[in-house]
C-alpha positions as YAML, in Angstrom:
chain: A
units: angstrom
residues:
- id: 1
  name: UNK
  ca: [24.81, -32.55, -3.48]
- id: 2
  name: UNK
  ca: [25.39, -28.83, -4.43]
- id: 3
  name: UNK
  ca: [28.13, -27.12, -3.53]
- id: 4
  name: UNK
  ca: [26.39, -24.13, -2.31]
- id: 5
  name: UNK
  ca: [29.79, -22.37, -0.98]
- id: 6
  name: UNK
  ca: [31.96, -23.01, -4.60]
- id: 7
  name: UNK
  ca: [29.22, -20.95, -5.40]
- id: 8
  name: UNK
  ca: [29.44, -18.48, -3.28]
- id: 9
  name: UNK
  ca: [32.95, -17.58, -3.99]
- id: 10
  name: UNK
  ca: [32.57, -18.15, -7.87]
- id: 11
  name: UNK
  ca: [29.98, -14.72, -7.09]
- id: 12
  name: UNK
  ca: [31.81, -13.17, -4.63]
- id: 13
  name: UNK
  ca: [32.85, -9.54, -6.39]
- id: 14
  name: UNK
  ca: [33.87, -6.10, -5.16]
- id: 15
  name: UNK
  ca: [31.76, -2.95, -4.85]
- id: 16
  name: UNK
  ca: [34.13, -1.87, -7.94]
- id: 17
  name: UNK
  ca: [33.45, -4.56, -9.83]
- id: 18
  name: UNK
  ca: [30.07, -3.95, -10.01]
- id: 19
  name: UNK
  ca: [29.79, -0.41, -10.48]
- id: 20
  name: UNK
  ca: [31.43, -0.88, -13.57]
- id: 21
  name: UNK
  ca: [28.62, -3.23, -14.73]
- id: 22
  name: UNK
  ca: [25.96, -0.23, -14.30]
- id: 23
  name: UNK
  ca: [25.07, 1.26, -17.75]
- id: 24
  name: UNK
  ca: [23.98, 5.13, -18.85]
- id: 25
  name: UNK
  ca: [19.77, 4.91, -18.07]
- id: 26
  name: UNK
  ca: [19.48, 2.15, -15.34]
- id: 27
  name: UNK
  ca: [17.22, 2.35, -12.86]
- id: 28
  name: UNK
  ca: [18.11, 0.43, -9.36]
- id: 29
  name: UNK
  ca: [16.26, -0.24, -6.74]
- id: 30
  name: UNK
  ca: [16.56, -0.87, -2.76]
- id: 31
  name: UNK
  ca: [14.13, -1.01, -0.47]
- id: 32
  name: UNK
  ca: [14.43, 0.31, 3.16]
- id: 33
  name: UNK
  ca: [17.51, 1.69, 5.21]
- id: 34
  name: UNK
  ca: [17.94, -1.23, 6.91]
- id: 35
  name: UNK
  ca: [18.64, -2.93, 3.81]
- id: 36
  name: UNK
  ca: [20.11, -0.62, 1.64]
- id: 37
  name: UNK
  ca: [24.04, -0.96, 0.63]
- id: 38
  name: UNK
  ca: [26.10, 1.82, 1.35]
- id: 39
  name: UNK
  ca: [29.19, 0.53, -0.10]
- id: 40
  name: UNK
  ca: [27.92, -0.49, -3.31]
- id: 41
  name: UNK
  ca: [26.15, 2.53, -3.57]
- id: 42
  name: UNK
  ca: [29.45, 4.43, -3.05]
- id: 43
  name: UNK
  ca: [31.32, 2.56, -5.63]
- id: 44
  name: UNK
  ca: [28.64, 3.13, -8.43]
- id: 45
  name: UNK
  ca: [28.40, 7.17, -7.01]
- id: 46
  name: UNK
  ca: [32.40, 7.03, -7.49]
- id: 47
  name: UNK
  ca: [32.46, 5.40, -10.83]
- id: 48
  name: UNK
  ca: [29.52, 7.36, -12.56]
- id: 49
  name: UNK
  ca: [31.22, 10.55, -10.86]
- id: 50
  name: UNK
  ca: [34.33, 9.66, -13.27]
- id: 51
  name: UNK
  ca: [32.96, 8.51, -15.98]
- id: 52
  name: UNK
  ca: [30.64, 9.73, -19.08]
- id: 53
  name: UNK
  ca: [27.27, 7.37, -17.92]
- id: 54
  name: UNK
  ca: [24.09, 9.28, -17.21]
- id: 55
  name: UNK
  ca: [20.57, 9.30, -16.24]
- id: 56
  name: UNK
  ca: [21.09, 6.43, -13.37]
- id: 57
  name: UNK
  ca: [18.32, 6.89, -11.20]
- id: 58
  name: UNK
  ca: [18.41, 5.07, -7.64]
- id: 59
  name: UNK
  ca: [15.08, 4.06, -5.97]
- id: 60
  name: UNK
  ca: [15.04, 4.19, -2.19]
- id: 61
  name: UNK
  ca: [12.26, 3.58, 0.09]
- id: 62
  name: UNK
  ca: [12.85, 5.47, 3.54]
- id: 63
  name: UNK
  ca: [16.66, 6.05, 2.82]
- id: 64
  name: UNK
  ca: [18.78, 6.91, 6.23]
- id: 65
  name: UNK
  ca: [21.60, 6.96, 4.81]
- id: 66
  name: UNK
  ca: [23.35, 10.02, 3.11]
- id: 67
  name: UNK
  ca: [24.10, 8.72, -0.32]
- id: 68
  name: UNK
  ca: [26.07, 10.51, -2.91]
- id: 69
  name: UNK
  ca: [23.10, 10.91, -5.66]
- id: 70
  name: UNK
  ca: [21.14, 12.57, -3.00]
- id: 71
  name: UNK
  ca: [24.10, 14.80, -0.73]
- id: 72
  name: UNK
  ca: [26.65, 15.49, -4.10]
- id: 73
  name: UNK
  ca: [25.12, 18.13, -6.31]
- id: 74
  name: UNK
  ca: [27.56, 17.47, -8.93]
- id: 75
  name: UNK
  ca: [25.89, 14.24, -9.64]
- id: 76
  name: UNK
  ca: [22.86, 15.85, -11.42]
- id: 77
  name: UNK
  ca: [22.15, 14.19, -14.35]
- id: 78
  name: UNK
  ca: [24.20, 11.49, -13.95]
- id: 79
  name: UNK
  ca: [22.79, 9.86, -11.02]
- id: 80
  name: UNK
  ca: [19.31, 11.00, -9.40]
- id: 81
  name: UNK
  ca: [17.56, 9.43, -6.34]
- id: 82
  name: UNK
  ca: [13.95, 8.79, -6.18]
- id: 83
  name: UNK
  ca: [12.82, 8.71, -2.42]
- id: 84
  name: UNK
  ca: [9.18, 7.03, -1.68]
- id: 85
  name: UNK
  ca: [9.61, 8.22, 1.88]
- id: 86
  name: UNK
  ca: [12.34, 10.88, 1.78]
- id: 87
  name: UNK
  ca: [14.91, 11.64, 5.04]
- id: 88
  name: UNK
  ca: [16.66, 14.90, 5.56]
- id: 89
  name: UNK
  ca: [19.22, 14.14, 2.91]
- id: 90
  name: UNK
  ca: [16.63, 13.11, -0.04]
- id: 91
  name: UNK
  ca: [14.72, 16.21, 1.16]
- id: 92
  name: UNK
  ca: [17.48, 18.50, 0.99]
- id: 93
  name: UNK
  ca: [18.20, 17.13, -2.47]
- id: 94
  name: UNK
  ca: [14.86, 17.57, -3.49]
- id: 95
  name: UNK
  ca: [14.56, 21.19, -2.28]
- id: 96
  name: UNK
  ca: [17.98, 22.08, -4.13]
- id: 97
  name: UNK
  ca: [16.34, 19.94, -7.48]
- id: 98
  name: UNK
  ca: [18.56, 17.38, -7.73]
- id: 99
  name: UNK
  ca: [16.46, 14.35, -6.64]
- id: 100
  name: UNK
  ca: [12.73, 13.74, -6.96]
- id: 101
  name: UNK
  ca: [9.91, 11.87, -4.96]
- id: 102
  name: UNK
  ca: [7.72, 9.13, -5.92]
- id: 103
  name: UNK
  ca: [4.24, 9.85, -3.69]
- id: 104
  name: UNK
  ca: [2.33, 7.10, -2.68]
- id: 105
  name: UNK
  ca: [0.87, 4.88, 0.19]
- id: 106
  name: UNK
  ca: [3.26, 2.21, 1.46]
- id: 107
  name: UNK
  ca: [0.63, -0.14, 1.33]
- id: 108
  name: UNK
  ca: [0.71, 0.43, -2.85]
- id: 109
  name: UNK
  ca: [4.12, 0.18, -3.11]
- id: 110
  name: UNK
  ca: [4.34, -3.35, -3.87]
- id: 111
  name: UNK
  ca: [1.77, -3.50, -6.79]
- id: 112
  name: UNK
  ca: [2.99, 0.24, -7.92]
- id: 113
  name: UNK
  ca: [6.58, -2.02, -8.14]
- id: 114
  name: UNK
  ca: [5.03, -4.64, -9.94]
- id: 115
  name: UNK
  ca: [3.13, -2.41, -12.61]
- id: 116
  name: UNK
  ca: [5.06, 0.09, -13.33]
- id: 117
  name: UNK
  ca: [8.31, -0.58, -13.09]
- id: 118
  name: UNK
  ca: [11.36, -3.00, -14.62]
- id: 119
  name: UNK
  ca: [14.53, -2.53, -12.35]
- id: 120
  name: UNK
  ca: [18.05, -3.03, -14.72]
- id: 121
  name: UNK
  ca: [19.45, -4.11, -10.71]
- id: 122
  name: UNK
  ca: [18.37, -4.57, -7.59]
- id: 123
  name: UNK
  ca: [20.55, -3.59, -4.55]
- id: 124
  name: UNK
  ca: [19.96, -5.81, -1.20]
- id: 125
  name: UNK
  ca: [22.16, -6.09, 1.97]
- id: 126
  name: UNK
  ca: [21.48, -9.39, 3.57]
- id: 127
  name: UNK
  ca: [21.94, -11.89, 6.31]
- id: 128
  name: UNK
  ca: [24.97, -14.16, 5.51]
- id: 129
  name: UNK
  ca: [24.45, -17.66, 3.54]
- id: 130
  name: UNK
  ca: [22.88, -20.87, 5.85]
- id: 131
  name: UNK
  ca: [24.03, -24.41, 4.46]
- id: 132
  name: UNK
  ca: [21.44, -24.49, 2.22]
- id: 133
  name: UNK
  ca: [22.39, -21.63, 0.60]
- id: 134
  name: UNK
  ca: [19.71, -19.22, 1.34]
- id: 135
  name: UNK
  ca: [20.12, -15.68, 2.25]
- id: 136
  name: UNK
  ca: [18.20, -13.88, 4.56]
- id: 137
  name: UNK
  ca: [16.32, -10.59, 3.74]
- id: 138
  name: UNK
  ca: [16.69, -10.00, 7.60]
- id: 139
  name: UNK
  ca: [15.07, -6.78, 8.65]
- id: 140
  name: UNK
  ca: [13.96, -5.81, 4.91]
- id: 141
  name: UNK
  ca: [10.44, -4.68, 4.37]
- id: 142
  name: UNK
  ca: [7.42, -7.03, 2.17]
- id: 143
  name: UNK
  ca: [8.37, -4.72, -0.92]
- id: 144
  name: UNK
  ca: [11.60, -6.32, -1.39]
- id: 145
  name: UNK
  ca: [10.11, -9.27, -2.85]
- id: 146
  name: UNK
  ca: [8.41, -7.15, -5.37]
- id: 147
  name: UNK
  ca: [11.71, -5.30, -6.56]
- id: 148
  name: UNK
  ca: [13.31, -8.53, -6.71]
- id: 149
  name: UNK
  ca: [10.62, -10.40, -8.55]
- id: 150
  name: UNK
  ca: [10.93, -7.10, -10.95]
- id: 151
  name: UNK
  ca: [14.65, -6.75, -11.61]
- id: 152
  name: UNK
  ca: [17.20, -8.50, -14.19]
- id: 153
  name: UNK
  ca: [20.25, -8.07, -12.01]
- id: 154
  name: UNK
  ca: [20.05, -9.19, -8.13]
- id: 155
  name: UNK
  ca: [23.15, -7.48, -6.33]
- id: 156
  name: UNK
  ca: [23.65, -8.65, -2.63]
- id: 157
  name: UNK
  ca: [25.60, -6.99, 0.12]
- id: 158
  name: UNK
  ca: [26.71, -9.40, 3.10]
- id: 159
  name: UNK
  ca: [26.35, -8.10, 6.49]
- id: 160
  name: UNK
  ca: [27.13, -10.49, 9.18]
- id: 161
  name: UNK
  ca: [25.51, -8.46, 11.62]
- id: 162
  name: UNK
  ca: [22.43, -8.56, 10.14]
- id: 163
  name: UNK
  ca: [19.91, -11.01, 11.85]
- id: 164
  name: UNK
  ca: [18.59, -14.23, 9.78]
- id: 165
  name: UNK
  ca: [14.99, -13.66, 10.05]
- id: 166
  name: UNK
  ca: [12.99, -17.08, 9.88]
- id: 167
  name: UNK
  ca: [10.00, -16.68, 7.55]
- id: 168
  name: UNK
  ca: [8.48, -18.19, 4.16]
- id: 169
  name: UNK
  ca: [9.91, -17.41, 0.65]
- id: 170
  name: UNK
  ca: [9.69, -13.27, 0.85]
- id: 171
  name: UNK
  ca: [12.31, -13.78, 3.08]
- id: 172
  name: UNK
  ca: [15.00, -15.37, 1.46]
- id: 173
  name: UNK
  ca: [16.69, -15.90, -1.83]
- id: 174
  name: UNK
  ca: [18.89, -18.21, -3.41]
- id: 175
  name: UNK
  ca: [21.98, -18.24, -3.85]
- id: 176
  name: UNK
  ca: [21.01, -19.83, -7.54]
...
């Protein structure tokens, strides 16, 4: 029988930790607010900020919260955000030039995800681990999936206030 927690904490890593992983040119993705992951996305803000990497660009569908690449002007360059459904913050960076806009339906954005894009990381905040050692998506839109089907490096943020949704296999992933 697997040992689904050993593996667990043989993952387990910082918000550090991985910021340091992200490379000059990625492109990572989230989907929406309610499972985006502030703290990672702080660390990597806070390590490209001191550092020489550029041209990170952050994908964000219907971001609430007000991350760095979209509220820290001095991140131009270095670290852009691409909003497919832009709050006051992505707008605001948008206006001043700093972030851009990808326009579309939301019904599209799945096979738009699938077509035209290959994600370096994907950023998810998720339900804690059951026994089996599944995570839940929780409260994450259908286009999560999609980025995660589409990205080489699956980065998950724990919340244990999150609700475990039950549904089929958009709705989970492995700890595998």
């Amino acid at each position: 029988m697997t040992d689904y927690q050993k593996m667990y904490q043989e993952k387990l890593t910082t918000p550090d930790k991985i910021a340091r992983q992200v490379q000059s040119g990625w492109l990572l993705g989230m989907d929406t607010a309610t499972s985006q992951t502030p703290a990672i996305m702080t660390a990597i803000a806070e390590h490209i900020r001191n550092s020489d990497i550029t041209g990170v660009k952050v994908q964000a569908l219907l971001d609430a919260y007000p991350f760095e690449f979209y509220t820290d002007p001095t991140l131009a360059g270095k670290m852009t955000g691409y909003s497919w459904f832009s709050s006051s913050a992505a707008r605001k960076a948008v206006n001043a030039g700093y972030a851009d806009i990808i326009p579309a339906y939301y019904r599209d954005f799945p096979t738009r995800i699938r077509t035209e894009y290959d994600y370096d990381a994907v950023c998810v905040e998720v339900a804690p681990m059951d026994r089996h050692g599944y995570f839940s998506l929780s409260a994450a839109t259908g286009v999560s999936r999609a980025i995660l089907d589409r990205a080489d490096i699956v980065i998950l943020e724990v919340n244990e206030h999150l609700p475990r949704l039950r549904g089929g296999f958009d709705e989970v992933i492995h700890i595998s």
